[in-house]
C-alpha positions as CSV (number, residue, x, y, z in Angstrom):
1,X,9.2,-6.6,-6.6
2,X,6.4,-8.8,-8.6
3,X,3.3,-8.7,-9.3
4,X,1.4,-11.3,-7.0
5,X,-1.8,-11.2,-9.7
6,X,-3.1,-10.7,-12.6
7,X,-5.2,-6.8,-12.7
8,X,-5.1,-3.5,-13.5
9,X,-2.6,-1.2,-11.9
10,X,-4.8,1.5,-9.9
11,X,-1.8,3.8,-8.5
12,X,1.9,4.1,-8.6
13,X,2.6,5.1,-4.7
14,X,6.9,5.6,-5.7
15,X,9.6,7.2,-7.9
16,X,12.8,6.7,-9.1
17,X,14.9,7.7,-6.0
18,X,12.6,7.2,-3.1
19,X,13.5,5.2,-0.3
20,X,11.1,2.6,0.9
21,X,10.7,0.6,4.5
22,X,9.8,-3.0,4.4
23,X,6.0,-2.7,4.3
24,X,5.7,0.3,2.3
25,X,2.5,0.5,-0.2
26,X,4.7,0.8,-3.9
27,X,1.5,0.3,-5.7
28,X,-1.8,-0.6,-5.8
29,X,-3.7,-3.6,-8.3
30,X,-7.4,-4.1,-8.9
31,X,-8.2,-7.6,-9.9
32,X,-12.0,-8.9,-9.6
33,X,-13.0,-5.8,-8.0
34,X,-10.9,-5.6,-5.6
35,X,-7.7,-3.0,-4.6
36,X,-4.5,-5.6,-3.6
37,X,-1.7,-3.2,-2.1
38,X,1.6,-4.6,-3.4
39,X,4.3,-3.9,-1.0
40,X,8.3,-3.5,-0.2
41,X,9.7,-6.8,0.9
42,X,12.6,-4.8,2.2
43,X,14.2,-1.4,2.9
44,X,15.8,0.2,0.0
45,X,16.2,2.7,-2.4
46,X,13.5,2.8,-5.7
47,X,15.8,2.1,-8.7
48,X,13.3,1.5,-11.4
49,X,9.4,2.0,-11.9
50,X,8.8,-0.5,-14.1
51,X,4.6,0.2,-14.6
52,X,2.3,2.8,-15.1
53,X,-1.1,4.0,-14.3
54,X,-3.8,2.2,-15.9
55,X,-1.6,-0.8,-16.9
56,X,-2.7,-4.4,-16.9
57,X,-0.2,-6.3,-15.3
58,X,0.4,-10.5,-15.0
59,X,1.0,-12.3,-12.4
60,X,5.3,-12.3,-11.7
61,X,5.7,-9.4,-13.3
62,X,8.2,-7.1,-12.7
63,X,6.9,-3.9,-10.8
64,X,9.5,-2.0,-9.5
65,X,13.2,-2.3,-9.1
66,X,14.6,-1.9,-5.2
67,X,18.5,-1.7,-4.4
């Protein structure tokens, strides 16, 4: 999953190992002010966490990994 923007990362909502619906909130980014909720494009299992807390992120970036 990619980043859709440029911002901070707020909140890591997953871990390694979790399984996800489609829809599912994996993080959160704050750009301008404002909270975007990045979500699963599919059901699946977390394989990879690839942010953290506090992070500034770009836009395309690689998030987190879901098989």
């Amino acid at each position: 999953v990619l980043s859709p923007i440029q911002g901070q990362v707020v909140s890591v909502n997953v871990k390694v190992g979790d399984t996800v619906k489609k829809g599912a909130v994996l993080c959160i980014i704050e750009a301008m002010k404002l909270e975007n909720e990045v979500n699963a494009e599919f059901d699946g299992t977390v394989t990879e966490v690839c942010v953290t807390k506090g992070q500034n992120v770009t836009a395309k970036q690689l998030l987190v990994k879901i098989k």
